[in-house]
C-alpha positions as CSV (number, residue, x, y, z in Angstrom):
1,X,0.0,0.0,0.0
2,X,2.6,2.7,1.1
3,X,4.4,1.5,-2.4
4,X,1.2,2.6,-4.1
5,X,0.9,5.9,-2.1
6,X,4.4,6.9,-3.0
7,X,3.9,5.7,-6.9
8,X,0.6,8.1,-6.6
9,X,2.6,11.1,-5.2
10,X,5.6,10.5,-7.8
11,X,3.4,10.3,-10.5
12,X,1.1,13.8,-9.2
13,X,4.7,15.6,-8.8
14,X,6.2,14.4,-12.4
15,X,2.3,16.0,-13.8
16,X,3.0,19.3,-11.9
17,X,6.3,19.8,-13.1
18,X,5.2,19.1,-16.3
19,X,2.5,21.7,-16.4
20,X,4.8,24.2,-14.6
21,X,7.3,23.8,-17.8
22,X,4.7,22.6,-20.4
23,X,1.7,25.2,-19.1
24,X,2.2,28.3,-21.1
25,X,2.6,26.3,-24.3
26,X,-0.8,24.9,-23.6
27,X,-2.7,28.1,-22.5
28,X,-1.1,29.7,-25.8
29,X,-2.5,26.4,-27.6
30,X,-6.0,26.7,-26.6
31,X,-6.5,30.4,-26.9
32,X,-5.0,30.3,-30.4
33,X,-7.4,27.0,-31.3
34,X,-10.5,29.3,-29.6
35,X,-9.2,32.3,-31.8
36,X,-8.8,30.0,-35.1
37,X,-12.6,28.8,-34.3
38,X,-14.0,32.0,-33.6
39,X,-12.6,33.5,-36.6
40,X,-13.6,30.6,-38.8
41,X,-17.0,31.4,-37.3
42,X,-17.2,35.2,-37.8
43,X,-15.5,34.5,-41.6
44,X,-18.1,32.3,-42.0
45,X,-20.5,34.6,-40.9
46,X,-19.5,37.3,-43.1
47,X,-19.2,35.0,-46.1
48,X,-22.9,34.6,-46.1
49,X,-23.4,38.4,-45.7
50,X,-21.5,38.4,-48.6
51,X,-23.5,36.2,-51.0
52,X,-26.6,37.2,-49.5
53,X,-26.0,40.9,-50.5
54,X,-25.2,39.8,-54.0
55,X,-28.5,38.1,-54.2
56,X,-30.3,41.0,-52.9
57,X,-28.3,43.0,-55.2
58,X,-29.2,40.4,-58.3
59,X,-32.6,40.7,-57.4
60,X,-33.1,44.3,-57.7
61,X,-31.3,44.3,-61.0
62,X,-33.7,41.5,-62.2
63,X,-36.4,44.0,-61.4
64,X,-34.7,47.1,-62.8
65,X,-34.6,44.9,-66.4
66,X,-37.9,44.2,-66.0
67,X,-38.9,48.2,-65.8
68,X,-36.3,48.5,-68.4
69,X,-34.4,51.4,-66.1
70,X,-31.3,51.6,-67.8
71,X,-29.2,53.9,-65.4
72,X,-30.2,51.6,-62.7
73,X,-29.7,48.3,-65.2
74,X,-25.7,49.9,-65.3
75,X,-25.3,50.8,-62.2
76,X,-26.1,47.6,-60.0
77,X,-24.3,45.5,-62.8
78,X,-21.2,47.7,-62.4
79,X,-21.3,47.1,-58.3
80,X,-22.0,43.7,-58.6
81,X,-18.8,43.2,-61.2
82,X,-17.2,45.7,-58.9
83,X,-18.3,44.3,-55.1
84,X,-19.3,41.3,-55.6
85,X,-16.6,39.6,-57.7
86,X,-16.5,36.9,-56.0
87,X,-19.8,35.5,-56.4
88,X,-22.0,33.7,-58.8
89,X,-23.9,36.8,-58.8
90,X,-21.6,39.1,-60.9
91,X,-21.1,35.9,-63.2
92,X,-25.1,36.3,-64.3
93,X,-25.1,39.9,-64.2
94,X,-22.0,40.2,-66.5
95,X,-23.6,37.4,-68.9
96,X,-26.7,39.4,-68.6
97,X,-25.7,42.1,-70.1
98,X,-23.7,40.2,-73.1
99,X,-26.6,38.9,-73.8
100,X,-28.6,42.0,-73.7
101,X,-25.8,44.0,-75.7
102,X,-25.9,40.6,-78.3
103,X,-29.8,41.3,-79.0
104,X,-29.1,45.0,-79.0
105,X,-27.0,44.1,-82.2
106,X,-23.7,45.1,-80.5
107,X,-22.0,42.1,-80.5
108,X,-18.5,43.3,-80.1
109,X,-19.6,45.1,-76.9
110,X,-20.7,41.8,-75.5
111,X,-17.2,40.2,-75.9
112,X,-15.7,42.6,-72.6
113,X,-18.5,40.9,-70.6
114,X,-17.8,37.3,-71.7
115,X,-14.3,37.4,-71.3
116,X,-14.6,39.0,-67.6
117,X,-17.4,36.2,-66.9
118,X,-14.8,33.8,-67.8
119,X,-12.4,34.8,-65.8
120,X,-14.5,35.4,-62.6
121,X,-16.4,32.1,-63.1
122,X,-15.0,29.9,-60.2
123,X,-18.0,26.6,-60.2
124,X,-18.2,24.3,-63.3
125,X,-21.4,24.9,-64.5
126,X,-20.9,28.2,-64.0
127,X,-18.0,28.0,-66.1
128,X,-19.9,25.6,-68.5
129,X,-22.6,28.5,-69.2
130,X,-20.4,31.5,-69.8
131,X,-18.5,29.1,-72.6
132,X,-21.9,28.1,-73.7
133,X,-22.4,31.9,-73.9
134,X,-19.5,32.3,-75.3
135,X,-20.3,30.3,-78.5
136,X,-24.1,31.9,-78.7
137,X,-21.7,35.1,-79.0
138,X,-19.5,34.1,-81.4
139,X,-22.9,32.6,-83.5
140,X,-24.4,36.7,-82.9
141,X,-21.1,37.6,-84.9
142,X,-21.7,35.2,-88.0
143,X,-19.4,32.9,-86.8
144,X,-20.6,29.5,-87.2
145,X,-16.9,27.9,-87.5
146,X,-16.4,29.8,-84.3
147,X,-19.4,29.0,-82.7
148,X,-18.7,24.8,-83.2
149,X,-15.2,25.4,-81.9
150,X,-16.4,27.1,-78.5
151,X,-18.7,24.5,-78.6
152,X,-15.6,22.0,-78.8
153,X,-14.4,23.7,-75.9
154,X,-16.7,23.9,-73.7
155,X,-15.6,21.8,-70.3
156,X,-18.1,18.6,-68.7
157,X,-21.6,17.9,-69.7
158,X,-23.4,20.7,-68.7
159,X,-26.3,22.3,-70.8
160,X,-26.1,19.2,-73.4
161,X,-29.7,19.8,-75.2
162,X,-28.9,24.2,-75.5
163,X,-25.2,23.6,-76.6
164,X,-26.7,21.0,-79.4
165,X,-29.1,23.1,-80.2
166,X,-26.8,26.1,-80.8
167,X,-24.6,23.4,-82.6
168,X,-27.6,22.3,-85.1
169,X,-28.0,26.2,-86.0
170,X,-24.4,26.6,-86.8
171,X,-24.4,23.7,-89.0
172,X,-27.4,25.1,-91.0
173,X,-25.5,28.2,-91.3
174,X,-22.6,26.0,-92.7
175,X,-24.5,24.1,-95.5
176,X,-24.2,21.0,-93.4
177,X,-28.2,19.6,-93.1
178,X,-27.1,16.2,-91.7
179,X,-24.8,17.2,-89.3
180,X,-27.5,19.5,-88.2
181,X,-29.7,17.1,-88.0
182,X,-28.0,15.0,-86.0
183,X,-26.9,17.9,-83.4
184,X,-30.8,18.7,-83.3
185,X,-32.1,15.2,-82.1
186,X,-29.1,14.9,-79.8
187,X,-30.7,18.3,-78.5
188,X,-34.3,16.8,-78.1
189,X,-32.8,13.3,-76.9
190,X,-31.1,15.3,-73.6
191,X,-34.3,17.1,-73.2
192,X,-37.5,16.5,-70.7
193,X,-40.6,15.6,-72.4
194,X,-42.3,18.7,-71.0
195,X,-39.0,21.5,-71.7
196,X,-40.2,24.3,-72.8
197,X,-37.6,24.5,-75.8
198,X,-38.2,21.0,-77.1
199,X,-41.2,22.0,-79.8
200,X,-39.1,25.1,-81.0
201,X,-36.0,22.1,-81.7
202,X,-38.4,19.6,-83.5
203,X,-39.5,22.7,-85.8
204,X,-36.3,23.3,-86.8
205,X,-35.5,19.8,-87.7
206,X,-38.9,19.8,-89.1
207,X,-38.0,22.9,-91.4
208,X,-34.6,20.6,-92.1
209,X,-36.8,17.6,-93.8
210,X,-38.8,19.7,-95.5
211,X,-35.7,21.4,-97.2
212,X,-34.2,18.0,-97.9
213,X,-37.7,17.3,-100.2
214,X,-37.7,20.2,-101.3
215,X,-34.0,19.9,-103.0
216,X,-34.7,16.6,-103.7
């Protein structure tokens, strides 16, 4: 028993001197683990500040292109290319307005936009759709070589039945009716029964047998 008592007080004097030499480093380690988790918390926290600001931001620009208010249109594109870099949010509001300059017949304008929606765009289908915008772009511009190479380059299997589609129209442009065709029922083969866009695709390959009798 006494040999137990003594092994008990060895062993509680061999901790104490341990801590006495070993007990700043652990005070330092735990404050600077409660300091890494409350930052990681209040980073966090800001984070989806962030992202939520650009959605409320995205939101009100949706509604300014609705009222077709142009200053406003501008100016909450600019701040979210500007503020909001960072986000999805300025991705679609930089594509946005491609797209807008593309139907406004200013196609060159629309290549800035693209180009800094490449850069910015960080997830793959992100990155997927500004390449997919990329080619409707370079189709705008009467460039349906162009148009199949973007095509070609665009990354992953992302936005198979629009990117066929735009494929099938840049093979009509090209003289190439069977390759068109093709690209057009690959288009309605990755398609829903109910999408929206699958009777505008069967028109067009439609309008394609109907040329191919018709130059019979």
């Amino acid at each position: 028993m006494a040999f137990d008592i003594y092994d008990d007080y060895e062993q509680g004097e061999r901790v104490q001197q341990w801590l006495r030499k070993n007990g700043v480093s652990i005070a330092v380690g735990v404050a600077l683990g409660l300091v890494l988790i409350f930052g990681w918390q209040q980073w966090k926290s800001h984070r989806a500040g962030h992202e939520q600001a650009a959605a409320a931001e995205y939101s009100a620009l949706q509604l300014a292109v609705a009222q077709s208010r142009q200053n406003e249109i501008d100016l909450r594109t600019d701040t979210l290319m500007k503020d909001y870099s960072d986000t999805a949010w300025s991705v679609f509001a930089a594509g946005e307005r491609a797209q807008r300059s593309v139907l406004a017949g200013q196609a060159d304008k629309a290549s800035g936009d693209i180009e800094w929606a490449k850069a910015h765009a960080k997830d793959e289908t992100l990155k997927a759709l500004v390449e997919l915008n990329a080619a409707r772009l370079r189709f705008a511009q009467g460039k349906p070589q162009d148009t199949i190479a973007a095509l070609d380059a665009m990354q992953g299997k992302s936005f198979v039945a629009l990117s066929q589609e735009l494929r099938g129209d840049a093979l009509v442009k090209l003289g190439r009716p069977d390759d068109a065709r093709k690209a057009y029922q690959a288009a309605i083969a990755a398609m829903g029964d109910s999408a929206p866009q699958r009777g505008v695709v069967q028109t067009k390959l439609d309008d394609l047998a109907v040329a191919g009798k018709q130059g019979a």
